[in-house]
N, C-alpha and C positions, 0 to 999 in steps of 0.2 A: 637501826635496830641492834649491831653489832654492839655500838659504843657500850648502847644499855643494857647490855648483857642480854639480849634477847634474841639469842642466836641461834635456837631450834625456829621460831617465828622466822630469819629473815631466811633459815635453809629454805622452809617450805615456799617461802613468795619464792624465790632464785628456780625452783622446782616447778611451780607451776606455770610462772614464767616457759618453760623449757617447754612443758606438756602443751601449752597453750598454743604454743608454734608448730610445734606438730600435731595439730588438731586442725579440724575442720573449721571456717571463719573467724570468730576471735578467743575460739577453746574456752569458752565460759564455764563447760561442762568439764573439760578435763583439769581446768586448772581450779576449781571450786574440789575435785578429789583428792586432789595433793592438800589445800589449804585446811579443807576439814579435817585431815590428822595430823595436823599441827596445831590447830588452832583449839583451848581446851573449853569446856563447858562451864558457865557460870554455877558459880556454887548456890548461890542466894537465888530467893524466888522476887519476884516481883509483881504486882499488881498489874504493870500496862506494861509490856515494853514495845517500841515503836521504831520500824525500822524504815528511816528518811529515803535513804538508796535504794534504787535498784540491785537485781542483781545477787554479787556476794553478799552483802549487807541481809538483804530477804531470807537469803540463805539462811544464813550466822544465826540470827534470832529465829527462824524458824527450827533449826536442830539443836542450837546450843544457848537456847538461853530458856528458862524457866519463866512460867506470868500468866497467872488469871486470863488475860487479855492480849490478844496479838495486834497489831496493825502493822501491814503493808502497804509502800508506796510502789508508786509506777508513775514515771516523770517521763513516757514516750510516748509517742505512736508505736506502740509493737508491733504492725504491719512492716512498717518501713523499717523498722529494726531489725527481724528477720531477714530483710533483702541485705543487710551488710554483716550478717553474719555475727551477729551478738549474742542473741536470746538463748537460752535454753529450756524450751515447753518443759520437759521432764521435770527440772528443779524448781522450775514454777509454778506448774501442777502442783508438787511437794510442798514447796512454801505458802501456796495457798489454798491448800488444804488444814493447813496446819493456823490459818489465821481467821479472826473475827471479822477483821473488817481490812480493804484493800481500796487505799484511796489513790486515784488520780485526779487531774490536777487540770482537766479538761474535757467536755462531754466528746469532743473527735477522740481523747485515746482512751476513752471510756469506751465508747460503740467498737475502736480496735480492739482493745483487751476480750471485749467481750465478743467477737468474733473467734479468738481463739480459746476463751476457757469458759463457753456458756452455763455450764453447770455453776460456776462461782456468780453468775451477774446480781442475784440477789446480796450477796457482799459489798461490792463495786458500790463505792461513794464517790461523787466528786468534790473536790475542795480545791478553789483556784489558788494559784500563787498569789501573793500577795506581798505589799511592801508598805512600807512604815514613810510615808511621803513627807512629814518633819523632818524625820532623820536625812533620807534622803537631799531634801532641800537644805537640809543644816551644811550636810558636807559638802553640796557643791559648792558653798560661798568662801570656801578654801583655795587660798593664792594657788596658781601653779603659773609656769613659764610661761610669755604669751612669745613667739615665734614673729608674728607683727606679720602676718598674711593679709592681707587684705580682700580676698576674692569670698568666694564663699565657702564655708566650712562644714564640712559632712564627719560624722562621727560613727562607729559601731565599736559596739563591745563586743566578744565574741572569741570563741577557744577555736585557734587556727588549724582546723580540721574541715573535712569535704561537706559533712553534713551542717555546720554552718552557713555556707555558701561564699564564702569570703575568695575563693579563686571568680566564681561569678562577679565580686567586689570591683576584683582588679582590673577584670574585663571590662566591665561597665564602666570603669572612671578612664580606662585610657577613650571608648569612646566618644562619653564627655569631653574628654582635654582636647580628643581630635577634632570637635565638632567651636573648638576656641571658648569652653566657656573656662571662665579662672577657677577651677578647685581644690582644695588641698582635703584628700580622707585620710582621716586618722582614724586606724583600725588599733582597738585596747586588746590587746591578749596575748596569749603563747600558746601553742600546738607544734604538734608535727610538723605542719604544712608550712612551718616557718622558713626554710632553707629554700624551698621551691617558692613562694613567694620573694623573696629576696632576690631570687635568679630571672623571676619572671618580670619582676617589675625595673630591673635594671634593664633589663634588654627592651621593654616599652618604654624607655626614658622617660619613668614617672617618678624617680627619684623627689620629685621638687609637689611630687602631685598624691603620690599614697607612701602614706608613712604609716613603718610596723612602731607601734609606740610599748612595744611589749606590755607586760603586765604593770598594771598599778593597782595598786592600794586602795586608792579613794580615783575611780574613775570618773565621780558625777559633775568634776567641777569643767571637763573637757567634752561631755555631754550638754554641759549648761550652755559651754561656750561653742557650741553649734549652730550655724543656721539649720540644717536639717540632719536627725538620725533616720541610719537606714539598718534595717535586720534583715538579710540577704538570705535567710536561712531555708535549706532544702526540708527540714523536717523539725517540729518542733512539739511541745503537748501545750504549756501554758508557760511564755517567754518572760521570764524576770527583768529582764535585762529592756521588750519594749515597755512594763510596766515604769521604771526606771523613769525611761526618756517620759510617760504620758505625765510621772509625777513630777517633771521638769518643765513641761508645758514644752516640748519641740516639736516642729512638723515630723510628722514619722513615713515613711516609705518601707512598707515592708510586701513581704513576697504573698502570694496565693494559695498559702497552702492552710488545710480548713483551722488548724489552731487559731491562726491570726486575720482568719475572717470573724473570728468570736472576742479577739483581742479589739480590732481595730474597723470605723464603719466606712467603707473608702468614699472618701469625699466630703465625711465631716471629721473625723478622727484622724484622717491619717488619710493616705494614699493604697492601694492594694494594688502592685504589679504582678505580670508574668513571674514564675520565677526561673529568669534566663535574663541575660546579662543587656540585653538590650531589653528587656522591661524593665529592670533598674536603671537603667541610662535614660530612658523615657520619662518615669515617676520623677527621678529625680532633676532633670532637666524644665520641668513642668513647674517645680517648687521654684528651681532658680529663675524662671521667666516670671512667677509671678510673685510678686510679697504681698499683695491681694489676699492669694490663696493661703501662702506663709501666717500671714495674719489668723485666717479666718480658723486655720487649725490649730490655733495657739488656744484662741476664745475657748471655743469649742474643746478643747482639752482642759481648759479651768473647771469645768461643768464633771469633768470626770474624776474628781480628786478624793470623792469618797465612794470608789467601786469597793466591790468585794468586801464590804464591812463586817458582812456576817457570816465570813469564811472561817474566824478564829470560834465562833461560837457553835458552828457545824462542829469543826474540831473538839471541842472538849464536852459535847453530846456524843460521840465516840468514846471520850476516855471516862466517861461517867454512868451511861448507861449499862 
């Protein structure tokens, strides 16, 4: 922000950074006070404006932007978001009071949301995520390095933080290893939790067994080349990333929590475990004993390749009416 001469902008983040830490859980509220006297108001009106984020984002175009028409996202559980110290009710009372319509993105963080701001439920849309399965499928058919593993391959995408589940990842695969089956997990992302996984999984000698494959670009072609993906995750609303793998046809193993009981039907779509680190070592053990069942969830996810088709057309009955 410096370079581009937009140096009151990067005071204020450096600032609310600051307030944020001295605040209670992740200072959403003190540091959205500093941001909003930095940040200036749109001059021009607008017909729709639409805010994708959470959060600041809700904020932003709720106080500073002008528009006939508001819409708000919400991509959590706000139940469980609350427990880690994120949310701010106060600013999202504000911003959604201030909005037409307030979509998420799953009926589990719809009935959340609306546990905490029932007076809005009449607002509350849902609209799943959704992805572009050509495209998708286009780019996995892109070269990447093949490593020449031979055992089985497990794959997850995922930003290396706690609510992912990816410390349950590494737990579960060593395990696997210990129980002699051959795997290599390749976990795609970068997070926090990056340093403490590197320390954790050197000292379980899985160096050879889970690999941080940091961020990529085009992760779909290392999802292709998977026998099984797995989404480990402790809290989700509607997961892009198992869409991904259903539009790549892999057996899926994902955890129990209700997002991805709406995602996935355990036993024709995928797998549904505990979500604790020996129920991923189970689900996924299950997949490696049988290619039977590998198989049967492959079919079975051909049949799923035109979900969600009328999510874009729910959308723009929002921006129209």
């Amino acid at each position: 922000m410096i370079t581009e001469g937009r140096v009151s902008l990067a005071a204020g983040k450096l600032l609310g950074s600051f307030a944020g830490k001295l605040s209670k859980g992740k200072g959403v509220g003190a540091r959205w006070e500093v941001y909003r006297r930095f940040l200036p108001k749109l001059k021009s009106r607008y017909d729709v404006a639409i805010s994708y984020l959470d959060f600041f984002c809700n904020y932003y175009v709720a106080e500073k932007v002008h528009a006939d028409k508001k819409i708000m996202y919400n991509h959590m559980d706000y139940a469980y978001s609350q427990t880690q110290g994120w949310p701010c009710p106060r600013l999202e009372r504000k911003s959604f009071v201030s909005s037409d319509y307030i979509v998420t993105v799953a009926d589990s963080a719809r009935r959340s949301l609306e546990s905490f701001f029932p007076e809005h439920s009449d607002k509350i849309r849902v609209i799943h995520n959704r992805v572009s399965n050509a495209t998708v499928q286009r780019l996995s058919e892109e070269p990447v390095d093949n490593d020449g593993f031979q055992g089985t391959r497990v794959a997850t995408v995922a930003r290396l933080c706690d609510e992912k589940g990816v410390m349950l990842a590494l737990e579960a695969c060593s395990q696997i290893v210990s129980e002699g089956y051959p795997i290599r997990w390749y976990l795609i992302g970068t997070g926090g939790l990056q340093g403490e996984l590197e320390e954790r999984l050197k000292r379980l000698g899985l160096e050879q067994h889970f690999m941080l494959m940091g961020e990529k670009q085009n992760p779909y072609p290392y999802v292709k080349g998977a026998d099984i993906y797995v989404q480990p995750s402790k809290t989700e609303a509607h997961c892009i990333a198992v869409e991904e793998a259903i539009a790549l046809q892999r057996p899926i193993v994902v955890t129990d929590i209700p997002s991805f009981k709406q995602q996935i039907t355990d036993g024709e779509t995928g797998i549904v475990v505990p979500a604790h680190a020996q129920g991923l070592a189970e689900g996924i053990t299950k997949l490696v004993r049988s290619k039977e069942l590998r198989d049967k969830l492959t079919v079975q996810l051909s049949y799923e390749q035109n979900r969600y088709q009328d999510e874009l057309n729910k959308f723009y009955e929002l921006i129209e009416c």
